[in-house]
Each structure stands twice: as C-alpha cells, then as structure tokens.
N, C-alpha and C positions, 0 to 999 in steps of 0.2 A: 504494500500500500504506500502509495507516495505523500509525501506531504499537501499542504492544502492552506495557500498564504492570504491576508486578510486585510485590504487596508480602506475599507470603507466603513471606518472607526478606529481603534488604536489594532496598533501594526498587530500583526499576532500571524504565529505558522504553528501547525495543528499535523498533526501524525500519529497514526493508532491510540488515537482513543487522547492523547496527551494534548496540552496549550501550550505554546512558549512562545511568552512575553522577550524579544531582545532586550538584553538590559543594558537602559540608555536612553536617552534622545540619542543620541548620535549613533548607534547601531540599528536604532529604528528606523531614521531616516537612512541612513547608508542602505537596509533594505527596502525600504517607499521607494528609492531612486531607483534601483535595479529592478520595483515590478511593472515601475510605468515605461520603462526605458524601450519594451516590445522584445525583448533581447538581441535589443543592439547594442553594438561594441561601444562604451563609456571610456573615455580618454581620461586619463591622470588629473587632468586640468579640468575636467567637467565635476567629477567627483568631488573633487576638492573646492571644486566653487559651491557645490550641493549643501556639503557638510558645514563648511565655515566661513562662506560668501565671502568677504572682503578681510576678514580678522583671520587667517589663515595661523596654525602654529608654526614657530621655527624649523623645526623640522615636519613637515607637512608630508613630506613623500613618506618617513615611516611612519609617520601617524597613520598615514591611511593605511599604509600595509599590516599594522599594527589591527583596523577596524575587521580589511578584510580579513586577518586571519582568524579573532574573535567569532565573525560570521559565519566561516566554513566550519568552525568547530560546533559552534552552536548547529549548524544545520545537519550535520556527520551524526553529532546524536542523534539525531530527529528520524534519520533517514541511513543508519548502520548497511545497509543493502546495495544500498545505491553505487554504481560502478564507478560512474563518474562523478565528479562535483558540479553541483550548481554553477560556482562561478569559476572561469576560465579565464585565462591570461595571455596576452601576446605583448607582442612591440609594443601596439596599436593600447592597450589598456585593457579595461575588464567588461566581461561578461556576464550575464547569470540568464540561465537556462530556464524557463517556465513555459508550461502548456496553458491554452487558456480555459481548461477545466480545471485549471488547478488554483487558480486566481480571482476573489470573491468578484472584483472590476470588472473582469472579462466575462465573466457571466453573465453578471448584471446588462452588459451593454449588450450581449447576443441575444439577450431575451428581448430586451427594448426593442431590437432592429427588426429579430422576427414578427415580433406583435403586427408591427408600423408597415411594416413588408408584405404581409399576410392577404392574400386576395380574398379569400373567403376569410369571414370570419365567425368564429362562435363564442357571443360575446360574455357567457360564463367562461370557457378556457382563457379566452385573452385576459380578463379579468385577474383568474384565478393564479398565471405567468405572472403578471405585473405586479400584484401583490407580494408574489415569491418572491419576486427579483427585489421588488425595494423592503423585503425582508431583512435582506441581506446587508444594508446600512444599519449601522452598529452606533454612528455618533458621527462627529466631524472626520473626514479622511486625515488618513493620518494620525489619529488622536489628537488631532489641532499642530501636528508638528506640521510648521510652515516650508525648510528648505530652503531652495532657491528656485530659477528661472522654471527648471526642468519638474518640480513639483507641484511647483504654483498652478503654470499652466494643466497638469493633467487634473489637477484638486479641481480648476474651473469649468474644464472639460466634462469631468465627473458629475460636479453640485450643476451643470447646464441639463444635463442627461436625465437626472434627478426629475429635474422640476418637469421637461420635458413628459417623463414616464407618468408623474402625479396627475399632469394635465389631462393625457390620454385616458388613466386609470380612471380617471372622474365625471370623463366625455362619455365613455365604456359606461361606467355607472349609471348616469342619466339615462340611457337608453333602456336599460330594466327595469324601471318603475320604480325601484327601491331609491325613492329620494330620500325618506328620513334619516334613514343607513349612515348618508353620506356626508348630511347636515351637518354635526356635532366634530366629523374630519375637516370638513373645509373650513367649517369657524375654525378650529386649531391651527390649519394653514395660514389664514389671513395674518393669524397673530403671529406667525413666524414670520412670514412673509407680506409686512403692511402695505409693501406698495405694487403689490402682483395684480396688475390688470385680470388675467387669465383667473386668477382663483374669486377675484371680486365676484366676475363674470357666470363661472360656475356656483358658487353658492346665491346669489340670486336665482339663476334659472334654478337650481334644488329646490329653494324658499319656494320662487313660483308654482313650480307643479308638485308642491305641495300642499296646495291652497294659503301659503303664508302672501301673500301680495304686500302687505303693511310692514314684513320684515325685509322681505327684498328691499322694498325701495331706502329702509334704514339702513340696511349694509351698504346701499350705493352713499347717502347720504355723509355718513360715516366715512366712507373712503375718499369722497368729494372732500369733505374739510379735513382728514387726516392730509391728503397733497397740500391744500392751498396750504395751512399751517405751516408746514413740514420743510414743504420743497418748491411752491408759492408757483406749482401749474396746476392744469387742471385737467379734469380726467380724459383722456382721447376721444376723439369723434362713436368707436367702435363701441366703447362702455357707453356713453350718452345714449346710442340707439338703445341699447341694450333697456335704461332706466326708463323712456319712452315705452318699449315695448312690452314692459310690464305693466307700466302706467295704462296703456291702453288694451290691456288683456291681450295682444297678439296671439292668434292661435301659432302662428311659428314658433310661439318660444315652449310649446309641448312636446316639440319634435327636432328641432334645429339641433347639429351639432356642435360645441362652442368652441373648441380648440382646433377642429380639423375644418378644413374646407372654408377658414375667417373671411376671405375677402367676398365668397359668396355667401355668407350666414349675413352679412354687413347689408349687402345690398338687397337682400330680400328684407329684412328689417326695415331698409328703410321706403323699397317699392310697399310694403302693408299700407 
C-alpha cells in the first residue's frame, strides 16, 4: 500500500493505517512544494526561495540538503517497501514522485473537471462526487503555511477550484427541490464569503423557491449595504436582475440555472 499525501488542510502523508505530521513548518512546506510542483524537476534556487524567500541561511545549500534528507527519512518509514525514493536528484535539482490518486488536490480537481465535463448528467451522483470531493478540504491548504511564489499560486489555484465546485454543488442542488437543505449552507457561505456575488445569488433563488420572498430580498438588501459600507460599489447589473426578479415573482427564477449558463440566465431575466 503506498502512501497517500494531504494538503488541503495541514500537510499530512498517511500509510497503513498510520498519520504523519512532518515536523516543522519548514519540512511541511518543503513537502507542499514538491506536491504542487506536478513532479517536475525543482532547481536548488526555487526550493530555496520556497522555504526562506529573501532571508535565506548562511549556508543555505546544506540546509536544504539537510530538509531533504529529514524528508526521505521521514517518508522510508512510511513506505519501508518502496524501491525507489520519492525524491530524486540530478544536476538539474530535485524531484518527488506522486500519482495523482495519491494526492488529496489531484483528486479533488478530477472530480470537479469530471462533474463540469459530464454530458449526461444525474444530478444525485454529480451531487453526491462534489460533496466527496470538497470533503476532502481539511482547513486552509497548507495549514495556512504561506511559502513563496510557487505555493501561493497553487493555494489560489486551489481556494479558485473551491469556490468554483461550491457554486456548481449549489446550482446541482436547486435543481432537486431540496431548497431548505441548502439554506442554512449558503447563509454559512455568505459569512465566509461576504462579498461573493454567486452565493448572494444562490441563496436568494433557495429563499425564493422556498416561498421565503421577504428573506430573499433581505439577503440582497444586506449585501447591497455590506458593498456600499465596505468597498463603497454597488452590486452588479447581474444580482440587481436577480432582486427584480424576485420582486416581481418571475416564474424563471423556479427553474433558471445560476452559476452555469450566467450571460443567458441574465438576459432572460431581464426579456420577463
């Protein structure tokens, strides 16, 4: 059984039955670096900016040889069987070796892609996919361990993917009649998320074909002066149809999709 690494929440690699935490920031991130990398070859100089950006140690080359050999040990117990070693060395710098069923990320994103890919759909399985997959978020990537350029960008890559999957998972939702279900998630969205167009959007249409009409328009309300306060604009053309069309009972907002298919969900809203 091979190992199975984790970093959509604190770093963690997992192997019969056991958890292990790298102990460290620094050897957590040294491995965050090596699972977003796709297992491509990482230069001396990339690594090194990963770990200690601009404050680099005196001796910085064994430092790092110093993390990676920490690593392989750490991972040799994990994986006694194993032939080769995860991470590999050349001229060129380092590598590390991952399948992407081995890797919480990689999953995460091939179930997304399938869902969104999917010609037929059946909208309990895609559901029941999407849930699975944002299952698998633990806390902040990383454990909130930041890095550098090469982190940053997969962490945003990642929390984009995130919000992306929520969206779907909540459009999905709508379509099964189970509005109440989904109420009491997307208030908890909002408040994570106060200035998300897209989840405003979906918990009014939930509210609506709920028979709540009075709350809808209060969550529009609500989000209208959280912007102007906040960030002193105001809400997009696409939300405005939206308060409109509940205002006016539209029959489209029983059926409309709200995250997929936006520029025509907009303009039928506003032909009613």
């Amino acid at each position: 059984m091979t190992a199975e690494f984790f970093i959509l929440g604190p770093v963690e690699v997992r192997a019969k039955g056991r958890k292990i935490v790298p102990g460290g920031n620094m050897l957590q991130t040294l491995l965050g670096v090596f699972l977003v990398s796709g297992n491509k070859m990482l230069t001396v100089d990339k690594l090194e900016q990963e770990l200690w950006g601009t404050t680099p140690p005196s001796k910085r080359g064994n430092a790092l040889q110093a993390q990676i050999s920490r690593l392989r040990r750490t991972l040799a117990r994990l994986e006694p069987e194993r032939a080769q070693h995860r991470i590999t060395t050349n001229c060129a710098g380092y590598q590390f070796s991952v399948s992407p069923n081995e890797l919480d990320s990689a999953i995460f994103l091939q179930t997304l892609k399938a869902v969104r890919d999917r010609a037929r759909r059946d909208l309990h399985e895609d559901i029941a996919e999407l849930r699975s997959a944002l299952a698998l978020w633990r806390g902040p990537i990383f454990g909130g361990l930041s890095g550098d350029v090469l982190c940053q960008a997969a962490a945003a890559k990642l929390e984009e993917a995130r919000i992306t999957a929520l969206e779907l998972l909540y459009d999905l939702e709508l379509q099964t009649d189970e509005y109440a279900k989904i109420i009491p998630e997307l208030t908890q969205l909002i408040a994570e998320n106060p200035f998300s167009e897209q989840f405003c959007a979906l918990l009014m249409v939930a509210l609506y074909r709920s028979g709540r009409q009075i709350d809808a328009l209060d969550v529009f309300r609500k989000f209208q002066r959280r912007l102007a306060e906040e960030l002193g604009v105001d809400p997009s053309p696409t939300l405005r149809h939206y308060q409109k069309a509940v205002l006016n009972h539209d029959p489209l907002l029983m059926y409309l999709c709200v995250t997929r298919n936006r520029n025509r969900t907009t303009s039928q809203l506003v032909m009613s």
